[in-house]
C-alpha atoms as an extended CHARMM CRD file, in Angstrom:
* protein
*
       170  EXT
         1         1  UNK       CA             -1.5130000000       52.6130000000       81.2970000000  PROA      1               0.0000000000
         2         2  UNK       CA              2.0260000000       53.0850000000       82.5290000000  PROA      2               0.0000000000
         3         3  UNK       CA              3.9900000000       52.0190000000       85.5810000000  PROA      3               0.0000000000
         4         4  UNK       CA              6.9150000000       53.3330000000       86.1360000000  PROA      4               0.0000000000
         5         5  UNK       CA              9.2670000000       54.6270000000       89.3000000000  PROA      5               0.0000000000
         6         6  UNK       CA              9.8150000000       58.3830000000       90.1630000000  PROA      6               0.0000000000
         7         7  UNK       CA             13.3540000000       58.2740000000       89.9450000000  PROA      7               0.0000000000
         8         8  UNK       CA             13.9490000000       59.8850000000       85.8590000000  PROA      8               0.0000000000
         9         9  UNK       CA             17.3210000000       60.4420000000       84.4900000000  PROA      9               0.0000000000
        10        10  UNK       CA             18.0330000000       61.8580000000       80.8210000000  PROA      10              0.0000000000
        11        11  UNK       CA             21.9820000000       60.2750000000       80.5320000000  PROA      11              0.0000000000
        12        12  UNK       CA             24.3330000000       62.4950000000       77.8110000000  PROA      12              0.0000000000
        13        13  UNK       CA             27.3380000000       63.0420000000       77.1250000000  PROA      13              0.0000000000
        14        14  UNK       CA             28.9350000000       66.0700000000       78.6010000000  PROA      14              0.0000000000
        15        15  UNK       CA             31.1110000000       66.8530000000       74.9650000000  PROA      15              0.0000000000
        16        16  UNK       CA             29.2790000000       65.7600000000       71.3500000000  PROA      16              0.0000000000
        17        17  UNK       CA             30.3870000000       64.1160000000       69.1280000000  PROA      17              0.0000000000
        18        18  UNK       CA             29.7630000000       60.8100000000       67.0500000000  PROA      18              0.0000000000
        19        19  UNK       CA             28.0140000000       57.9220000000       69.0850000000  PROA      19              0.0000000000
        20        20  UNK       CA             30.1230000000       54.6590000000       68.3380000000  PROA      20              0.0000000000
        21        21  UNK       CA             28.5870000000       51.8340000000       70.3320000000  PROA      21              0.0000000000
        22        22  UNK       CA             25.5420000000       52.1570000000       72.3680000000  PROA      22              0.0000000000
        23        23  UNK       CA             25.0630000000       48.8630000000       75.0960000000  PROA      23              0.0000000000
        24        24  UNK       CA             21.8900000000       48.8540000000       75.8400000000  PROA      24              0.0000000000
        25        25  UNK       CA             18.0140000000       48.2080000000       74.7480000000  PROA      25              0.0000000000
        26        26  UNK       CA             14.8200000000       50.0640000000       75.4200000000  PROA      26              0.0000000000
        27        27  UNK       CA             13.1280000000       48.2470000000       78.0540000000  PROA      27              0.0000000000
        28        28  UNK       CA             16.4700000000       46.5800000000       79.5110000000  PROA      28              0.0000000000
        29        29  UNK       CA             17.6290000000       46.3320000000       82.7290000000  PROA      29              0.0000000000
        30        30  UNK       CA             20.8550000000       48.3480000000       84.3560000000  PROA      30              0.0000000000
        31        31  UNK       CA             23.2850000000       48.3080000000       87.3030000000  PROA      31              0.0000000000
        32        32  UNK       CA             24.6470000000       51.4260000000       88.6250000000  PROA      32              0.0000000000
        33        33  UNK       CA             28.2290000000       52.2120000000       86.9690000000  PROA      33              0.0000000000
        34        34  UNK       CA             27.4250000000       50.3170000000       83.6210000000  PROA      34              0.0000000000
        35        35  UNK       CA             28.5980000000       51.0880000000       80.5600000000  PROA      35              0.0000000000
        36        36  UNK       CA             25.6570000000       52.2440000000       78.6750000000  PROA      36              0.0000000000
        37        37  UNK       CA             27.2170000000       54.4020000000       75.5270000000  PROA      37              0.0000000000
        38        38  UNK       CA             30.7750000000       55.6500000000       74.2960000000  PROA      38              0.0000000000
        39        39  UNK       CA             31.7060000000       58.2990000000       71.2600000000  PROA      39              0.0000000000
        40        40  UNK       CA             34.0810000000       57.7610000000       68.5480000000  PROA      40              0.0000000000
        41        41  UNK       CA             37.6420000000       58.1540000000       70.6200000000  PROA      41              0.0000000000
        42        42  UNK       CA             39.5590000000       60.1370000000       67.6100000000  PROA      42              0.0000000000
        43        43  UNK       CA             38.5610000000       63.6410000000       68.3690000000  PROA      43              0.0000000000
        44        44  UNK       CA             38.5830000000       63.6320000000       71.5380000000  PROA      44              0.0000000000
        45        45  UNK       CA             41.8390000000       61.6880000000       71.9600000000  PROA      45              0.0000000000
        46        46  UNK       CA             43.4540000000       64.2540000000       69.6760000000  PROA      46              0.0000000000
        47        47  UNK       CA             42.4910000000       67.1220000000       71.6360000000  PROA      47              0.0000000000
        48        48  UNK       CA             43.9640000000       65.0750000000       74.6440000000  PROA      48              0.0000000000
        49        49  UNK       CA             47.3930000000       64.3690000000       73.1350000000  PROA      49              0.0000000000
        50        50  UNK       CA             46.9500000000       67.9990000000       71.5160000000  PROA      50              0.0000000000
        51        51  UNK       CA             47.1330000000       69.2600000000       75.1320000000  PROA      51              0.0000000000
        52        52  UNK       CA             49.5380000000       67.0910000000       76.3430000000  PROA      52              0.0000000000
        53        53  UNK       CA             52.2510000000       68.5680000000       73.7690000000  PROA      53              0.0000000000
        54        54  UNK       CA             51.3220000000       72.0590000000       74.1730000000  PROA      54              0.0000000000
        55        55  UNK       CA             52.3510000000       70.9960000000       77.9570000000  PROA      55              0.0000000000
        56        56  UNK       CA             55.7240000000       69.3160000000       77.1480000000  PROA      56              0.0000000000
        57        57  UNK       CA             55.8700000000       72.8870000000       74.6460000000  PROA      57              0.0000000000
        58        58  UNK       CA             55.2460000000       74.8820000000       78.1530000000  PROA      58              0.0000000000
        59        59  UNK       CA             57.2000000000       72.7360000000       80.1060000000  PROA      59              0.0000000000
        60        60  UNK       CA             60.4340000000       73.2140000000       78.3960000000  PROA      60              0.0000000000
        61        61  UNK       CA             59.5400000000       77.1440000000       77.5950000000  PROA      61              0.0000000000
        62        62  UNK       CA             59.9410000000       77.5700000000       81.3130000000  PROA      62              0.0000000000
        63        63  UNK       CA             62.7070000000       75.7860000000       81.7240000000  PROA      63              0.0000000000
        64        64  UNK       CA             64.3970000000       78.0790000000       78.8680000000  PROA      64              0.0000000000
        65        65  UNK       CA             63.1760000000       81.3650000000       80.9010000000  PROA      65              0.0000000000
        66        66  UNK       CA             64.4330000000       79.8360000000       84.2300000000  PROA      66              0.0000000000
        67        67  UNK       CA             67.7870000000       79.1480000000       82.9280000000  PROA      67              0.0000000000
        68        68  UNK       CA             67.5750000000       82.3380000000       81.0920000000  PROA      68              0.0000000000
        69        69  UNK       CA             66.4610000000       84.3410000000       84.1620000000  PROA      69              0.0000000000
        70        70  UNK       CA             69.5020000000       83.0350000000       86.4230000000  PROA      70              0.0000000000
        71        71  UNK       CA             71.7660000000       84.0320000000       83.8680000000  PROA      71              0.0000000000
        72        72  UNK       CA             70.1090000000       87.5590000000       84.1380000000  PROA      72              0.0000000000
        73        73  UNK       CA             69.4050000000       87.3020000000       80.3010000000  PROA      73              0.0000000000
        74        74  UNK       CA             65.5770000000       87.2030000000       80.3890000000  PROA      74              0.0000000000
        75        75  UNK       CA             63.1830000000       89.8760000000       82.7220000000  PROA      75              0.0000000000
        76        76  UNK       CA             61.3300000000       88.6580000000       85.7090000000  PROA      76              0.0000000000
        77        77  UNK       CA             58.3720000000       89.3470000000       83.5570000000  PROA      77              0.0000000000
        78        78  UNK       CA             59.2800000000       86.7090000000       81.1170000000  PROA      78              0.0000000000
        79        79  UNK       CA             60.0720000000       84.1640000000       83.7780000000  PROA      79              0.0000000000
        80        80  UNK       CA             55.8920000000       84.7440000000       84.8670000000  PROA      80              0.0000000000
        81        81  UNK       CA             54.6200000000       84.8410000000       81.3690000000  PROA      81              0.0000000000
        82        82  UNK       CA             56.2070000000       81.5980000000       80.8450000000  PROA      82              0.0000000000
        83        83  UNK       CA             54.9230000000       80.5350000000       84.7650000000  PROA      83              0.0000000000
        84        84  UNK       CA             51.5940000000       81.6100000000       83.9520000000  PROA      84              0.0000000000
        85        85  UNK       CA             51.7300000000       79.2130000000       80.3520000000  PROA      85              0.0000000000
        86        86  UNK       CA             52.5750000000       76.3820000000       82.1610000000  PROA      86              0.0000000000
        87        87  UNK       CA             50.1510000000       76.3690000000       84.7220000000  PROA      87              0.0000000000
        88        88  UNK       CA             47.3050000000       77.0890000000       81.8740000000  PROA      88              0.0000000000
        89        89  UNK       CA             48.9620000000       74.2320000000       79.6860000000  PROA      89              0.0000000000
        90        90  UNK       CA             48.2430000000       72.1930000000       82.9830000000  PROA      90              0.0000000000
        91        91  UNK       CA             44.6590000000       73.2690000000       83.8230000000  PROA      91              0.0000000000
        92        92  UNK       CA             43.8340000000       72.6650000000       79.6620000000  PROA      92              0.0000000000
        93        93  UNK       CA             45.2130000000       69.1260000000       80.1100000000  PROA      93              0.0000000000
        94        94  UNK       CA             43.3510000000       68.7140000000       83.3900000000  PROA      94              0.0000000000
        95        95  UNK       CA             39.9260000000       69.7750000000       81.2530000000  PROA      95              0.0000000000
        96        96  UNK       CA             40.5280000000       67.6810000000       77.9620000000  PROA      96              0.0000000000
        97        97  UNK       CA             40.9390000000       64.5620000000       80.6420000000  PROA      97              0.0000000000
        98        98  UNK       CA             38.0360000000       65.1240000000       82.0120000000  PROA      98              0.0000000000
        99        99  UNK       CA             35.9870000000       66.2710000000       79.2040000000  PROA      99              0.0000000000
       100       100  UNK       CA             37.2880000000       62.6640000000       77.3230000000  PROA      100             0.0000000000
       101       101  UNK       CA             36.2210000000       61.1450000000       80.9120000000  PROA      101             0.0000000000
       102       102  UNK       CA             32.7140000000       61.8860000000       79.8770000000  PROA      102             0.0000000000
       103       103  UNK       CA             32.9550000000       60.7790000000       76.4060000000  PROA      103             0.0000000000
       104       104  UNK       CA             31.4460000000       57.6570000000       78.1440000000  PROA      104             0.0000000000
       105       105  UNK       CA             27.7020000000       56.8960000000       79.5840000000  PROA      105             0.0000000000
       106       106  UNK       CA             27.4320000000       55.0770000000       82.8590000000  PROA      106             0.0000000000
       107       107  UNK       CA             24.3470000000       53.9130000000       84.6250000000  PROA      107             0.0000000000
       108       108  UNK       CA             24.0280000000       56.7540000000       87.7650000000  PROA      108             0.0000000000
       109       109  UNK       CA             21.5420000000       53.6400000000       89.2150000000  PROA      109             0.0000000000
       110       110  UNK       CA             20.0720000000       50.2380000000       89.2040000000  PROA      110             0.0000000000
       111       111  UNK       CA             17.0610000000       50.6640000000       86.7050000000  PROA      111             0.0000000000
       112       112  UNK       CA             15.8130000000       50.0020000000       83.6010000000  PROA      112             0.0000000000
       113       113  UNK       CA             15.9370000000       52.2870000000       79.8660000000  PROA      113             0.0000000000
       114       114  UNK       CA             12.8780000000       53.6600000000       79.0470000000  PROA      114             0.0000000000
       115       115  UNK       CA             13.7820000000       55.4900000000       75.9920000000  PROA      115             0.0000000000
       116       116  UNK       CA             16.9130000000       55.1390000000       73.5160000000  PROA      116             0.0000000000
       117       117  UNK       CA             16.7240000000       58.8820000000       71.8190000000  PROA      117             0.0000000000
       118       118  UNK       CA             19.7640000000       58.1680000000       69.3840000000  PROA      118             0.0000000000
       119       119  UNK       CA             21.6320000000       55.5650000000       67.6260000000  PROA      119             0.0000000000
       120       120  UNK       CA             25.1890000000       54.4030000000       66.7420000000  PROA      120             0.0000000000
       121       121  UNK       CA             26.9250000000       56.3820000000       63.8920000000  PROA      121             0.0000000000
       122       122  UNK       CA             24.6030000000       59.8120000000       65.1780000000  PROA      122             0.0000000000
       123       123  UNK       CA             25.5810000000       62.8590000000       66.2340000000  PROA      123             0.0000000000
       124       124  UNK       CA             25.4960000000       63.6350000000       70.1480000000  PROA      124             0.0000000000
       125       125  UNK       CA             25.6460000000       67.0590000000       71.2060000000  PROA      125             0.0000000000
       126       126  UNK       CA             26.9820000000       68.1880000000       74.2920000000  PROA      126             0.0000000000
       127       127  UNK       CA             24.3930000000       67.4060000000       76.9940000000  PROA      127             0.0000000000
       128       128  UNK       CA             21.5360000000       66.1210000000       74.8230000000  PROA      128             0.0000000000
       129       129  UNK       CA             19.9260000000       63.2920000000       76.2000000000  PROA      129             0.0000000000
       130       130  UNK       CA             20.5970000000       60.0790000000       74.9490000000  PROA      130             0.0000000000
       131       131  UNK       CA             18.5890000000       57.5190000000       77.2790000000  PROA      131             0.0000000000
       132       132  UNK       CA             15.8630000000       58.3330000000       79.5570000000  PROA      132             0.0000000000
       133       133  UNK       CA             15.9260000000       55.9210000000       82.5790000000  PROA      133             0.0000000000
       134       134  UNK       CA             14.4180000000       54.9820000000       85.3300000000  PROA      134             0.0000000000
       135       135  UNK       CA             15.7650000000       53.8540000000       89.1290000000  PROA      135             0.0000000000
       136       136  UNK       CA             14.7960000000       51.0320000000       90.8000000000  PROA      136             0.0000000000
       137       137  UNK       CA             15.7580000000       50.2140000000       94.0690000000  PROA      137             0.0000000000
       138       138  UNK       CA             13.8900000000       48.8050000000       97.2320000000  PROA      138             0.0000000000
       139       139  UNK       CA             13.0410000000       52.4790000000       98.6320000000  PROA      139             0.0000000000
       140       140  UNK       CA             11.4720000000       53.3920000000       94.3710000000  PROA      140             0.0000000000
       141       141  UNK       CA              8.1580000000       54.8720000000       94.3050000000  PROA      141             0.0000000000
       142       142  UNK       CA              6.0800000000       53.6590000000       91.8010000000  PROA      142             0.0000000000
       143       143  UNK       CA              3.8560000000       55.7360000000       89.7130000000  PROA      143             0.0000000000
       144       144  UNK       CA              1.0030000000       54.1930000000       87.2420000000  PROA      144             0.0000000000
       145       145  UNK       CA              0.0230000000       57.0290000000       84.6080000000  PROA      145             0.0000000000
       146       146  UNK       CA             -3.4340000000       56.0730000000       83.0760000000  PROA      146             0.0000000000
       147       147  UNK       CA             -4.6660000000       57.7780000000       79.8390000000  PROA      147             0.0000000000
       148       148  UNK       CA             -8.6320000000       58.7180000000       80.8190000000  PROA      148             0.0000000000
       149       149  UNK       CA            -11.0040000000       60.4950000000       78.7710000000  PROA      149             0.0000000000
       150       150  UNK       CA            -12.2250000000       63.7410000000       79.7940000000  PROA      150             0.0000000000
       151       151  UNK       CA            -15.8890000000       62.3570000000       80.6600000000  PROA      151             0.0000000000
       152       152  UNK       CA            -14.5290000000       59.7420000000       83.1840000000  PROA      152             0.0000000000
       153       153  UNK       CA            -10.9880000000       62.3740000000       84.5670000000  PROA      153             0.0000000000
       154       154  UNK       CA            -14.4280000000       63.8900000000       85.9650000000  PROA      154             0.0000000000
       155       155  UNK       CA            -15.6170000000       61.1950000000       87.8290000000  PROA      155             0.0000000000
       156       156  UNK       CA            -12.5640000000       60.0380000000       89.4220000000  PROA      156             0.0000000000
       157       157  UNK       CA            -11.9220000000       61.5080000000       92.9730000000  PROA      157             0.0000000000
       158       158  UNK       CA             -8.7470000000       61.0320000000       95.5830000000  PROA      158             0.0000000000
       159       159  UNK       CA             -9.1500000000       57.8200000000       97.0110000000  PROA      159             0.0000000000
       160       160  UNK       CA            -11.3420000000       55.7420000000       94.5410000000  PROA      160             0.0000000000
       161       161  UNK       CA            -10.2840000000       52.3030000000       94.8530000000  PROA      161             0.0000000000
       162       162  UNK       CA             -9.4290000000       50.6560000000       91.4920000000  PROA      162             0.0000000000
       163       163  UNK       CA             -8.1130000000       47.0760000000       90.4750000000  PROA      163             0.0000000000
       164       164  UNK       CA             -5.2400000000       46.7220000000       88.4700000000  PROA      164             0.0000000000
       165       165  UNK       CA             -4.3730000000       43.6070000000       86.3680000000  PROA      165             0.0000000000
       166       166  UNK       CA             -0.8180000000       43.8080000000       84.3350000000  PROA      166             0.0000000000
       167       167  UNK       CA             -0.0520000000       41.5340000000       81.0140000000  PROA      167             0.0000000000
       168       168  UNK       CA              3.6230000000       40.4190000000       82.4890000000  PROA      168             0.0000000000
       169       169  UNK       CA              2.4820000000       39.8880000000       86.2280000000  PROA      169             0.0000000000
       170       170  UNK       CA             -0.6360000000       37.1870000000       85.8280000000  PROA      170             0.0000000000
């Protein structure tokens, strides 16, 4: 059979992109906020500092307008356009930090990995499961799954008593 806890979690990164160190073994133990997994850091750095000039770019567009505006040289309509650039230029930077925020796998709980799906030098698409895990805590419930065949699923009612013996707990 199986015993496991109820407590499943299928960890992935929320961008893809190439896995380039994975922590952890099937089977091993984890604490809550461990590193399990990180992707290669060039794309998604580049997108990052991408954003971050395209912000400096707005940044001193508006202040070009602004000046321009005062001097009554450039339309109120140009002084928003270049408004409204800046504050997108800020909310793109805002998502490219957070997207490379979650270029990174951490433990959501203490448990153990039941299932490595990928490995190091693969590609991870956005939200595909790379470890399955499992929580353990004091409050866990544990579940044993038994494989039966069909002649003896038939037999077995709710309540039957049963003895249990496992390999790793003599």
């Amino acid at each position: 059979g199986y015993l496991s806890t109820e407590g499943q979690a299928r960890l992935s990164f929320k961008v893809g992109g190439v896995i380039d160190r994975i922590y952890v073994k099937e089977g091993e133990k984890i604490k809550r906020g461990q590193l399990l997994a990180t992707l290669k850091s060039t794309e998604i750095s580049s997108q990052v500092q991408q954003v971050q000039l395209g912000l400096e770019k707005a940044k001193r567009d508006y202040q070009r307008v602004e000046n321009l505006y005062k001097d009554s040289v450039a339309t109120l309509e140009q002084l928003q356009n270049a408004r409204t650039g800046l504050d997108i230029a800020r909310q793109n930077l805002l998502q490219a930090g957070f997207n490379q925020q979650y270029s990174k796998i951490y433990a959501t709980e203490d448990g153990f990995i039941v299932k490595k799906l990928k490995n190091e030098g693969e590609l991870a698409e956005p939200g595909g499961p790379l470890f399955i895990s499992r929580a353990v805590s004091s409050s866990s419930k544990w579940i044993l799954m038994v494989g039966l065949s069909d002649r003896d699923w038939a037999l077995v009612k709710k309540g039957d008593k049963a003895t249990v013996q496992f390999d790793a707990f003599p």
